[in-house]
Phi, psi and omega in degrees: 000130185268143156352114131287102195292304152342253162010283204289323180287346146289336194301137197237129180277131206267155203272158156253098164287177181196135156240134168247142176246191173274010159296326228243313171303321167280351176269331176267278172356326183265351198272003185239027179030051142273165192129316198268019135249107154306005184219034166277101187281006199255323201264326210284328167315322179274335149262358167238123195328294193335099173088005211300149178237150192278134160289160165315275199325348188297327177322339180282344185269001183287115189056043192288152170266083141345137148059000158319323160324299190274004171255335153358306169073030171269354181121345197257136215273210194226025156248089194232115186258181177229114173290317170186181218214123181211139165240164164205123176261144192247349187207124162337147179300128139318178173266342203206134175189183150241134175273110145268141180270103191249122172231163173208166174265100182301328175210145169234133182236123166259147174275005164106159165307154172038358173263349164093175197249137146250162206214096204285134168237164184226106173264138189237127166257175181211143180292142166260012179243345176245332194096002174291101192295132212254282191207099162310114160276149159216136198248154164244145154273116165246122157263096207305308190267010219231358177291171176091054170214019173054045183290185133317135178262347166195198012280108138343131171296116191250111199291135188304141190264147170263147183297157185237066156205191152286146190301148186275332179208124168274146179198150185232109219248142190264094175292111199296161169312332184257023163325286191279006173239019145273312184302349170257029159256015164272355177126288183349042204249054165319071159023299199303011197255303198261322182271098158320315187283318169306329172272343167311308162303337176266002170083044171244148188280356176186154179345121182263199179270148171282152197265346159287340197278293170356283173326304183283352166302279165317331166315311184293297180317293145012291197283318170286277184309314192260326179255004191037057190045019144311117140283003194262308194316329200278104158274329194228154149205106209226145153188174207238123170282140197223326169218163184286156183215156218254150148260167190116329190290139178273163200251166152213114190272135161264119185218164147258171189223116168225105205043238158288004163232146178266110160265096200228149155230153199244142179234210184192115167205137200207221193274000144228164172257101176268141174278114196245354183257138158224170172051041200274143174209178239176108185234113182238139179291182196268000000 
């Protein structure tokens, strides 16, 4: 069955609510492991009532529609990756609220037979008790199997260009092993994460990282190195996934700095260097 374009670029994505208490806030903080030096007080804020502070990056988990695409009944097939990942924060996160979620789909491109679809969303949250917009995403769907439906061929998303010199600074984060299956316990609770056998069906040799715990990693680095843990500082974040990472594998962030924007790629390096963050780019105040 092929892509209804029409259908899927119309398709009205059902709103999400959501209430967090701050249990939910130290949990997504602990699932990108802060936390394991207890008397790190830049990192303890993010995990203890005392003070508590929201990370930026928790906007991705906030008010998500899960599995809407493949349930959509627009044509699209079960091979759906996550192409890429951008916040814009308009306010700091609370620790605790009711949310709402509002998404709609901005663009669908087709890339040709065999070449797969892309499928552009926009999530906006709002506190659901003032009405105040909090932070706006944008997500891409690469749909692998699904091109060859006489869609539209663009306007393509056009990946932030990387600096042509060397990183001002490198850091290397060690991913715990029980990484992915604390981070769905944030809503994600995709198989493909948790389950050796479903990932074994996906041609993976075991459960991989979810590509936003990545995403919140790099954030993390970011949130360290360029901001001295001010979270009010991080206004943008983007980047494009390009490849998977396992967890127990160390991350190694690369980044520039040319004023208020941050340029970064995230690797995996071991007897070759895979890139699994790229065209990553970051906009923070002075």
């Amino acid at each position: 069955m092929a892509i209804d374009y029409e259908k899927l670029l119309n398709f009205e994505i059902p709103d999400v609510r959501q209430t967090r208490t701050q249990k939910d806030t130290m949990l997504y903080a602990l699932s990108l492991g802060l936390g394991m030096n207890a008397v790190d007080e830049n990192e303890l804020k993010f995990v203890y009532e005392k003070n508590l502070q929201a990370l930026p990056t928790m906007a991705v988990v906030l008010c998500a529609p899960h599995g809407w695409l493949r349930q959509s009944g627009t044509g699209v097939g079960g091979k759906i990756v996550h192409g890429g990942q951008k916040i814009v924060m308009h306010q700091a996160l609370p620790v605790e609220g009711k949310f709402l979620g509002k998404s709609r789909v901005t663009g669908v491109i087709d890339k040709g037979l065999g070449k797969g679809a892309l499928v552009i969303t926009e999530r906006r949250v709002y506190d659901d008790t003032s009405g105040d917009l909090i932070c706006a995403l944008e997500s891409t769907s690469f749909c692998r199997g699904d091109g060859g439906f006489n869609g539209p061929a663009g306007p393509s998303p056009v990946p932030h260009p990387m600096p042509q010199r060397a990183a001002d600074s490198i850091c290397t984060t060690q991913i715990s092993p029980q990484a992915a299956l604390i981070y769905r316990l944030n809503g994600d609770r995709n198989p493909l994460h948790a389950d050796p056998e479903v990932a074994r069906n996906a041609g993976f040799q075991r459960p991989i990282l979810h590509g936003l715990c990545t995403f919140g990693h790099a954030g993390l680095s970011i949130l360290r190195n360029c901001c001295a843990y001010a979270v009010g500082r991080l206004k943008s974040m983007e980047a494009r996934f390009s490849r998977s990472i396992l967890p127990g594998e160390s991350l190694t962030m690369e980044i520039w700095r040319d004023e208020n924007v941050i340029s970064f790629r995230a690797s995996v390096i071991g007897e070759e260097k895979r890139v699994v963050l790229d065209n990553g780019r970051a906009e923070i105040s002075a």
